[in-house]
Structure formats: structure tokens, C-alpha cells
C-alpha positions as CSV (number, residue, x, y, z in Angstrom):
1,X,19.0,104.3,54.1
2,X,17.5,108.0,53.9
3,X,13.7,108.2,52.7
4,X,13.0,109.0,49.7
5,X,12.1,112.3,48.6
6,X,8.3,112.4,47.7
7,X,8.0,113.4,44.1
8,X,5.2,117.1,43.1
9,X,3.2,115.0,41.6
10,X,3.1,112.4,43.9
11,X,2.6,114.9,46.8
12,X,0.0,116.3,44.8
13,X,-2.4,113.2,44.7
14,X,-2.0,112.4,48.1
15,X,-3.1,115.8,49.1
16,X,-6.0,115.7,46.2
17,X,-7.0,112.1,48.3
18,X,-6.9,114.0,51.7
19,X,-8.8,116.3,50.2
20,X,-11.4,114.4,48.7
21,X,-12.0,111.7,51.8
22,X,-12.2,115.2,54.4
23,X,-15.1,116.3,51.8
24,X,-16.8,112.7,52.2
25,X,-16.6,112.9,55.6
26,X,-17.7,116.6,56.2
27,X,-20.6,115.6,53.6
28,X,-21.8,112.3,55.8
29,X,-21.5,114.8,58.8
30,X,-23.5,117.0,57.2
31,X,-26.5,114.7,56.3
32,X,-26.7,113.0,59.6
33,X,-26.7,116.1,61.4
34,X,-29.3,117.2,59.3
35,X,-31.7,114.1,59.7
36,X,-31.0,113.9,63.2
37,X,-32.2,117.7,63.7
38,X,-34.7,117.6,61.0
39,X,-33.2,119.4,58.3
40,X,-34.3,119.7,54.7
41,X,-35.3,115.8,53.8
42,X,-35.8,115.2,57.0
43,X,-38.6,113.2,58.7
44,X,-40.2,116.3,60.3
45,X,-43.4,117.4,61.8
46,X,-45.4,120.8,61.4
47,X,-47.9,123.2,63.3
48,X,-49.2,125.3,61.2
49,X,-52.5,126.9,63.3
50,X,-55.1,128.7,60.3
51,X,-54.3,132.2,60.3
52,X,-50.3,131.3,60.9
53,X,-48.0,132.7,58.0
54,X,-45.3,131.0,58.6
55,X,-45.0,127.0,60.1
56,X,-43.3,125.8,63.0
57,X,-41.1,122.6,62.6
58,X,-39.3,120.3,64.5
59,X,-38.1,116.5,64.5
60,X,-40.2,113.5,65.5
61,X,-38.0,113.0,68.4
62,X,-38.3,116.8,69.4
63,X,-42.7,116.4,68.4
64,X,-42.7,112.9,70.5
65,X,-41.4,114.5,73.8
66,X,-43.5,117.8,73.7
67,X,-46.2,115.6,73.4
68,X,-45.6,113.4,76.3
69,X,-45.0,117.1,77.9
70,X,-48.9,117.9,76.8
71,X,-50.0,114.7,77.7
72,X,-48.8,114.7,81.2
73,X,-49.9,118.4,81.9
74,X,-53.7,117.4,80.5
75,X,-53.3,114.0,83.1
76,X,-53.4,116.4,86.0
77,X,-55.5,119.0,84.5
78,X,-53.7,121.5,84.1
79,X,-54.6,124.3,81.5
80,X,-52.7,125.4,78.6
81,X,-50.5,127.8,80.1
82,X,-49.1,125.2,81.8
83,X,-48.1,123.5,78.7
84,X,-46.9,126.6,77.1
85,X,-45.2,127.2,79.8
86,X,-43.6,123.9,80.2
87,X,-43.0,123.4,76.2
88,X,-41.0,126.9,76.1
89,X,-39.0,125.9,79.0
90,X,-37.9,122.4,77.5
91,X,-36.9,124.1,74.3
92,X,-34.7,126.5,75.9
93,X,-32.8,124.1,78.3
94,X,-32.8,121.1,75.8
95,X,-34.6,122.0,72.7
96,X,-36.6,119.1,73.4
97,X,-34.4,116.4,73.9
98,X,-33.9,114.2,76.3
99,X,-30.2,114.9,76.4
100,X,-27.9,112.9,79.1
101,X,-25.3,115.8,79.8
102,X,-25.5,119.8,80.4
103,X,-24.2,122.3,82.7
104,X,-22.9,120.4,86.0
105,X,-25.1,117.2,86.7
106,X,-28.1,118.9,84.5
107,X,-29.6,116.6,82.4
108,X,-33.2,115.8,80.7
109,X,-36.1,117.8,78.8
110,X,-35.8,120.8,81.7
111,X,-31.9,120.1,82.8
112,X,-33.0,119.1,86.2
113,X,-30.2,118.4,88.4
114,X,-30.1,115.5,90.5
115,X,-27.9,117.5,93.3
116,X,-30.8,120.0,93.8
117,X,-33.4,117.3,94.8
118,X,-34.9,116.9,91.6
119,X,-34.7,113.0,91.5
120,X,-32.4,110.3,90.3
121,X,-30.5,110.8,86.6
122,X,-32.7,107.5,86.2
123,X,-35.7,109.1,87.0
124,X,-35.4,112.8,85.2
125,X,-34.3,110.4,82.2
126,X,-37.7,109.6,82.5
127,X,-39.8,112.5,80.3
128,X,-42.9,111.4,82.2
129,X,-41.2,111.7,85.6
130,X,-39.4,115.4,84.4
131,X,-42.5,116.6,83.2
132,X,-44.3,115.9,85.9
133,X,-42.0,117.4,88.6
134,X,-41.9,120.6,86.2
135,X,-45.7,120.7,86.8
136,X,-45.2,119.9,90.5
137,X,-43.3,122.8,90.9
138,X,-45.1,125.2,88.5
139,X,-48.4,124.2,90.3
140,X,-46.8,125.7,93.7
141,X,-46.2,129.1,92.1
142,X,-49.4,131.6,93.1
143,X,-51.4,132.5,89.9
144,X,-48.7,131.0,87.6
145,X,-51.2,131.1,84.6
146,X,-51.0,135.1,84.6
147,X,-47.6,135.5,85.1
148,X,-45.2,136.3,82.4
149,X,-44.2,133.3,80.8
150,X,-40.2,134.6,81.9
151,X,-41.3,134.9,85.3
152,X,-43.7,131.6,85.9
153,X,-40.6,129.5,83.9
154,X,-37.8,131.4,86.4
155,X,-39.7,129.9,89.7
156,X,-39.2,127.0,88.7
157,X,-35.8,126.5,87.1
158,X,-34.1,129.1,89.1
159,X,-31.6,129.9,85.5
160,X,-29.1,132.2,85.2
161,X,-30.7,133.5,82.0
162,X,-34.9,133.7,82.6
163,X,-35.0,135.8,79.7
164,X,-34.3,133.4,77.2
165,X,-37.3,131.6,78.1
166,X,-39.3,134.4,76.0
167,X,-38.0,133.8,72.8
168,X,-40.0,130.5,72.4
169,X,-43.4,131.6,73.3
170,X,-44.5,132.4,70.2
171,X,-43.8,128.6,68.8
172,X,-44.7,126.8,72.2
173,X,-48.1,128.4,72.4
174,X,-48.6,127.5,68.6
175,X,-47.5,123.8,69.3
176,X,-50.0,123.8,72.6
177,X,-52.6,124.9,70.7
178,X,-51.9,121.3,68.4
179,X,-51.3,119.2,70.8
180,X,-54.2,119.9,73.7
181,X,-56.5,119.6,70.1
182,X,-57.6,122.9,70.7
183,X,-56.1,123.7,67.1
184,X,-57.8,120.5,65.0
185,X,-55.1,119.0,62.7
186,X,-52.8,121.7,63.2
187,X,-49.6,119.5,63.3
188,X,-48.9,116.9,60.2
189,X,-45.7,114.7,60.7
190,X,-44.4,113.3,57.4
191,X,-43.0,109.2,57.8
192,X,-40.4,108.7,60.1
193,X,-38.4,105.0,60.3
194,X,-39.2,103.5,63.8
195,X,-37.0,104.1,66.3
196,X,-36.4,99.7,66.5
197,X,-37.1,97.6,65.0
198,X,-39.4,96.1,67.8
199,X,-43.0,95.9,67.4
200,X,-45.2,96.1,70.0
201,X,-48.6,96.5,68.3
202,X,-51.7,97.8,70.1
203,X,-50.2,96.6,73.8
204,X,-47.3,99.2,73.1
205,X,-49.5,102.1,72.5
206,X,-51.7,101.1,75.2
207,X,-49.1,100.9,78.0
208,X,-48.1,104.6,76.7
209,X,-51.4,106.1,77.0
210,X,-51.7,105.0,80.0
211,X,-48.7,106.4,81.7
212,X,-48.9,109.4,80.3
213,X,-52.7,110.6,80.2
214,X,-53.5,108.5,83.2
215,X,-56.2,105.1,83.0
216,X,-59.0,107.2,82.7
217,X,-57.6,107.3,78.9
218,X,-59.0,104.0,78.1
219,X,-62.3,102.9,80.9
220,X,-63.2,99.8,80.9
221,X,-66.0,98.5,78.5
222,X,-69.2,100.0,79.3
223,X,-72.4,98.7,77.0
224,X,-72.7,102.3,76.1
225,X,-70.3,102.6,73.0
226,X,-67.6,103.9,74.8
227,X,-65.2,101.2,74.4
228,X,-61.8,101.0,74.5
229,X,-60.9,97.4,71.9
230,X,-58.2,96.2,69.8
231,X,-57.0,93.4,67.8
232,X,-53.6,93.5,67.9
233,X,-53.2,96.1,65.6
234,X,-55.7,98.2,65.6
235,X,-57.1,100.1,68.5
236,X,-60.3,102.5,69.3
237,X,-59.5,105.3,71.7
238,X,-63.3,106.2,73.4
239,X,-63.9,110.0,72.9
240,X,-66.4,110.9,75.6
241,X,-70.0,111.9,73.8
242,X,-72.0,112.7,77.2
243,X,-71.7,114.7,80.1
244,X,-68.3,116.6,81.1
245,X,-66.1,116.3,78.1
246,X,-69.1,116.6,75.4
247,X,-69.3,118.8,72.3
248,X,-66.7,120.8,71.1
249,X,-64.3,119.8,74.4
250,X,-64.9,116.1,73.3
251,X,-63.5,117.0,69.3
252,X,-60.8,118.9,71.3
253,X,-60.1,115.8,73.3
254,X,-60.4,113.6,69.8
255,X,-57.4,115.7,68.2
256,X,-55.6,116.0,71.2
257,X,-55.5,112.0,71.6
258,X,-54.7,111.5,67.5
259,X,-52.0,114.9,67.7
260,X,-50.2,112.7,70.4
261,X,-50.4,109.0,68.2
262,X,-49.0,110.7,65.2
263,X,-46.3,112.7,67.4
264,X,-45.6,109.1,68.8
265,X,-45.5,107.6,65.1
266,X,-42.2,106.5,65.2
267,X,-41.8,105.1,68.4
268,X,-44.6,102.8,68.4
269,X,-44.8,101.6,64.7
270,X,-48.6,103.5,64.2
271,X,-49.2,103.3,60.5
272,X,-52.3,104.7,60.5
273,X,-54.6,107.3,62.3
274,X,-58.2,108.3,61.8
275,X,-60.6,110.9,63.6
276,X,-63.4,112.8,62.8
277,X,-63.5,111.8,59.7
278,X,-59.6,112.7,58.7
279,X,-56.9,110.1,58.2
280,X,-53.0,110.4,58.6
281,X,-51.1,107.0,57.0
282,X,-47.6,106.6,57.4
283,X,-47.4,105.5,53.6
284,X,-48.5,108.8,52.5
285,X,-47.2,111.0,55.7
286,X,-46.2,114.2,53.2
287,X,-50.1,115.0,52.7
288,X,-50.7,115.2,56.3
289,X,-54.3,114.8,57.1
290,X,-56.6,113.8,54.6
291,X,-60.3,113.7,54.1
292,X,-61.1,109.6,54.2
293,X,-64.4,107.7,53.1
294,X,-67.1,107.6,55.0
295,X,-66.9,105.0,57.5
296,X,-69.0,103.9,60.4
297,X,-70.4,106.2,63.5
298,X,-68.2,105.0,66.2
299,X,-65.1,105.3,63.6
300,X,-66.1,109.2,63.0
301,X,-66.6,109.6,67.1
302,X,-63.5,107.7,68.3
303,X,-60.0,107.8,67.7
304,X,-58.8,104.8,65.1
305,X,-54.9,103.6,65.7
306,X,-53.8,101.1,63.2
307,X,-50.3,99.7,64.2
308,X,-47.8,97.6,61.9
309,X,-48.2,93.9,61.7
């Protein structure tokens, strides 16, 4: 029997219904792209140095890994260039994600490829691996800290396009300056779901300070104040209050250490952070860092990280 002839009108729904579900779908596209990148609505984060005009925002996932990329630079001592340099490289070969593809076998923050001796896809995975070999490298180049950030970047990744490196100095010395604390309170990340559902309290956080600031993070119980304790869910960070590390480095080395638990928010279920004073609560993440009560001396001195029961 020959089909039936579709009738105008009919034709006409069906296309309207095409229509309608492509517009859905293009819609959903559209919002998940834009909470995955940090669009408007977005959980997002934000540097914004005094004196800056204009802010500099990215998602929690691309905040988390350029702070493991500080974190790892101030375990081996390295100075801020380093992490400027490092931070602008990772946003021109990932944007500072941990992607698992790019061009050839590249993959990871810098697109290191496993083919040129850079380690195992496992291992470059690894942000706190990749970030270290970057600094491995970077550390071999003579007097990489006054080089141009192009040229310094270029010895290490060997690109095909070192000049694209310069287009994110600007922003990667504005995030260093946040994250190495040298900017106090700079960045403010507004509430971001976790990334599991797994809670792993004050252990969690530990374990990730640890590995990528190096034990000297959290020493051993002294007598002297400088403790490292927790509960469970809540942990003191010790800020160091004498000798090397005193006076304005140790406030530096207060917001570098809160910068990084906020960036980290997400990840490891931290609900609440206090320093110097200033508190940043997941519940109220839009105001960013707010003036809290007075509490106790240690409190003001140490870094306060409260995680979700």
C-alpha cells in the first residue's frame, strides 16, 4: 500500500516539535557549558588585587589546580616568577584543566607528552607530579626569573607558538599575587557543590596539604603554640610567629595557606575558613571575606578550616 501523504498541517507540527526539542537541547547545552566554564550563575572565583579595575575570574576547578600549581612551586621555594610563569603556561596549553587529550599524546595542566620523557599519562594526570616537572625544568634554565615570561615558558615547553604565552601575564601575575598571600584576600570564590559526595573531613584536607606544600605544612606539636590539631572537622593550620617566616612573611604565609583551602572548597567539603580575623563560609560564599567576631589569639594567628560533618 503506498504511504500516505503527510497532510500542511500535519508537516507543520512536526517541524514546530523539531523545532522546539533542538531549542531544549541547544538551551541545556548552553547552561551546562556555562556552569562547567563558569559562566554567568556560575560557581566562580575572583582576584581582584586593590588598585585592579577590572577582576579576574575563573571556575573552581580552573582556581583548585592553579592553586596546587602555587602550592607546589612555594614547597620547593621557588619565588613568584616561577608561579607566574608556571600559571601563564597552564592557561595557555590547558586553560587550567587537567584535560586527558591534546595535540598527539599531550595531555595534563602543561600538555606534557609522555613520548618526550615527561612521565607516564598516569603520572602527568597527576597536577602535583606535572607541576613539579614544569618547575624541574624551569629551575634548569639560567636566570629564568629575569627572562621574559615568553622566553622562560619556551625552554621549557618547546611550543610551536611561545608567543601566546604573553597574553596571560597580566592575569597570572594577578592570580600569584592571591595565591602566594602576597595580595591578602585578593581572591573570593562564591559556593561550589563538592565535587562527590564523599566526605573526608579534616584527614582529607590534611593528606592534601601535605602533598602539595610538603610536611613542614603541619610540624608536629611543639608546647610552643604552634600546633597543628583537629577534631574531625575542624582543623588549625600553625602560621609561624618566630624566627624565618615572622611578621609580614608569616600574614603572607596565613593567606597563602587560607587562598589555597577556599580554592580547594569544593573538593574537600570546607565549609568554613577563618584568618586574621576574616572569615569565608560556604553558606554565604557571594560576600567573599568578611570581617568575623573577635575570637581567641591563636584563632587570629592560625589558619581555622572547618569541614562538613
Amino acid at each position: 500500500m503506498p504511504a500516505q501523504p503527510v497532510s500542511p498541517t500535519r508537516r507543520t507540527r512536526l517541524w514546530r516539535s523539531a523545532a522546539a526539542v533542538a531549542v531544549l537541547l541547544g538551551l541545556a547545552g548552553y547552561l551546562l557549558v556555562q556552569y562547567i566554564t563558569g559562566g554567568p550563575g556560575a560557581p566562580h572565583c575572583t582576584v581582584r588585587a586593590e588598585g585592579d579595575e577590572k577582576a579576574y575570574e575563573l571556575s573552581p576547578e580552573q582556581a583548585a589546580n592553579a592553586a596546587t600549581i602555587s602550592a607546589v612551586a612555594s614547597s620547593r621555594g621557588l619565588p613568584e616568577r616561577a608561579v607566574t610563569i608556571a600559571l601563564a603556561t597552564a592557561m595557555q596549553e590547558s586553560g587550567l584543566r587537567n584535560i586527558d587529550f591534546g595535540d598527539r599524546d599531550s595531555v595534563g595542566l602543561f600538555q606534557q607528552r609522555p613520548s618526550q620523557d615527561w612521565g607516564t599519562v598516569k603520572q602527568i594526570m597527576d597536577p602535583v607530579y606535572s607541576a613539579g616537572e614544569f618547575y624541574r625544568h624551569l629551575a634548569r634554565v639560567p636566570g629564568y626569573s629575569r627572562l621574559p615570561l615568553t622566553v622562560a615558558a619556551q625552554k621549557v615547553q618547546r611550543s610551536g607558538y611561545p608567543q601566546a604565552y604573553a597574553k596571560h601575564e597580566a592575569n597570572a601575575a594577578r592570580l600569584t599575587g592571591a595565591l602566594t598571600g602576597r595580595d591578602a584576600g585578593a581572591m573570593a570564590c562564591t559556593e561550589s557543590r563538592p565535587v562527590d559526595s564523599q566526605g573526608g573531613g579534616t584527614a582529607a584536607v590534611r593528606e592534601k596539604l601535605v602533598r602539595e606544600f610538603g610536611p613542614a605544612v603541619l610540624p608536629h606539636t611543639d608546647g610552643a603554640g604552634g600546633r597543628s590539631v583537629g577534631d574531625g572537622h575542624a582543623l588549625t593550620v600553625p602560621v609561624p610567629r618566630s624566627g624565618t617566616g615572622a611578621g609580614a612573611d608569616a600574614t603572607q604565609r596565613g593567606w597563602e595557606l587560607a587562598t589555597w583551602a577556599m580554592a580547594h572548597s569544593a573538593e574537600l567539603h570546607i565549609e568554613q575558613i577563618s584568618y586574621a580575623g576574616r572569615m569565608w563560609s560556604a553558606d554565604n560564599a557571594g560576600k567573599g571575606w568578611q570581617h568575623r567576631p573577635a575570637g581567641s589569639a591563636a584563632a587570629e594567628r592560625d589558619v581555622r578550616i572547618i569541614t562538613a560533618q
